[in-house]
N, C-alpha and C positions, 0 to 999 in steps of 0.2 A: 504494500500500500504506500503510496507517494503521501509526501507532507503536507501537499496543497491539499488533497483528498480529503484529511481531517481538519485543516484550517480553515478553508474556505468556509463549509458548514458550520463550523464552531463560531466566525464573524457574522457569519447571517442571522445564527438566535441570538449573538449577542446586540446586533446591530436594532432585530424586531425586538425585542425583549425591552432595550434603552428608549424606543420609541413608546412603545405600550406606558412605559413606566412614568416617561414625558407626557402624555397624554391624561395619565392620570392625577395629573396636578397641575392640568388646565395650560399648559403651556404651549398647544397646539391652540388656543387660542387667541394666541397671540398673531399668527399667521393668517387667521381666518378674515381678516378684513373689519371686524367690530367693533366699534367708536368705543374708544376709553371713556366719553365721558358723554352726557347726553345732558337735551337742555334741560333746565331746573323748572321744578311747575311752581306757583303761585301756592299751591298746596301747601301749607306748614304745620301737617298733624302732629303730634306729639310721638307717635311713632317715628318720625323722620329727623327731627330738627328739635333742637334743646336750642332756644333763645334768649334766658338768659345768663347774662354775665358771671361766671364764679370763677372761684380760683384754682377747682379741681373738677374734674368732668372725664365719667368714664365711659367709652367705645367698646363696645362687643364686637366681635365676629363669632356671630352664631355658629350654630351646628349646621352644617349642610352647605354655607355659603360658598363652598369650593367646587361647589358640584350644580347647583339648584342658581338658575341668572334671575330669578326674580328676586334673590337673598341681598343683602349688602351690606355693611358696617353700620350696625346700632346705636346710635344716632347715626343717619347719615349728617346732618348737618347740623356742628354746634356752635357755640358761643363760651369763649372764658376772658375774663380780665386778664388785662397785659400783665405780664409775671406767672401767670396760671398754670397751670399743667392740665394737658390731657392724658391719660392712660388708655393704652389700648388692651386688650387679650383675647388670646386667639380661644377660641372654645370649639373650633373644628380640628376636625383629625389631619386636616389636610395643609400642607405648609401655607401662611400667606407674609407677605411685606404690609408695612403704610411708608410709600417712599412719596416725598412734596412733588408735586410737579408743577407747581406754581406759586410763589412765595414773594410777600411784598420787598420793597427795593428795602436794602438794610437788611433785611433778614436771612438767618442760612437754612440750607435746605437741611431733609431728615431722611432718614433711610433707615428704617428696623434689620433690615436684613432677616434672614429667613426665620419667621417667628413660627416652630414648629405648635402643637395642641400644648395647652396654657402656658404658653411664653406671654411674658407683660412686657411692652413698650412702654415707655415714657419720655414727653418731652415737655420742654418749659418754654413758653412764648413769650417773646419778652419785647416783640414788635408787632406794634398793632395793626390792622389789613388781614384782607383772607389768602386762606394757605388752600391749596388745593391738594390731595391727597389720593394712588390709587394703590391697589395690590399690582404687582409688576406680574402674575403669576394669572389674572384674572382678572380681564380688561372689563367686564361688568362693575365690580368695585371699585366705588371711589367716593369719598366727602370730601366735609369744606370744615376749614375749623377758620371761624371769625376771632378777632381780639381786639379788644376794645379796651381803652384806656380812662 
């Protein structure tokens, strides 16, 4: 038996195998052509957006949200006093980010990096303007966090 004969085969499960597994953490949706961020409604139910101002404000990522595009970051859209901290945690099994994609002038950007199931982010706002925010892994995901002075 020739070396290619067992190699070849051995990179093709490895090659489907790394695909499926990419797949599985939403990262084939990245390719798919799906607006990271879509327009905001007039809607401000209490399920979506926390409005007022505190100094501390915490974010879920539910269960499912890695899998399920109607899911998104709980609150999607809040509010804290300049100084404040938001807290994120992941509560799905499946890896996500909150990386800034949009951050006022003066301000620096954030990146969790891969926050595996209950990983807590934290960051402290200390310039006022909205920050926009998606999961890099699951282009359906994304809020805004406002900061007010």
């Amino acid at each position: 038996m020739k070396y290619g004969d067992i190699i070849v085969p051995i990179l093709i499960v490895l090659a489907v195998g790394a695909g499926c597994g990419l797949a599985g953490l939403g990262v084939y949706q990245l390719t798919a052509g799906v607006p990271i961020f879509f327009p905001s409604s007039s809607n401000s139910s209490s399920s979506t957006s926390s409005t007022n101002a505190s100094s501390a404000v915490s974010v879920s990522l539910p269960n499912g949200v890695g899998s399920t595009q109607g899911l998104n970051y709980a609150p999607v859209n809040v509010t804290v006093a300049k100084g404040g901290k938001v807290t994120w945690t992941n509560n799905d099994p499946v890896p996500h980010t909150v990386t800034s994609t949009v951050v006022p002038s003066g301000a620096s950007s954030f990146d969790s990096g891969n926050m595996n199931q209950n990983a807590v982010y934290t960051v402290t706002f200390t310039v006022d303007g909205t920050y926009q925010y998606k999961c890099t892994y699951h282009p359906w995901m994304h809020g805004t966090v406002t900061v007010t002075g």
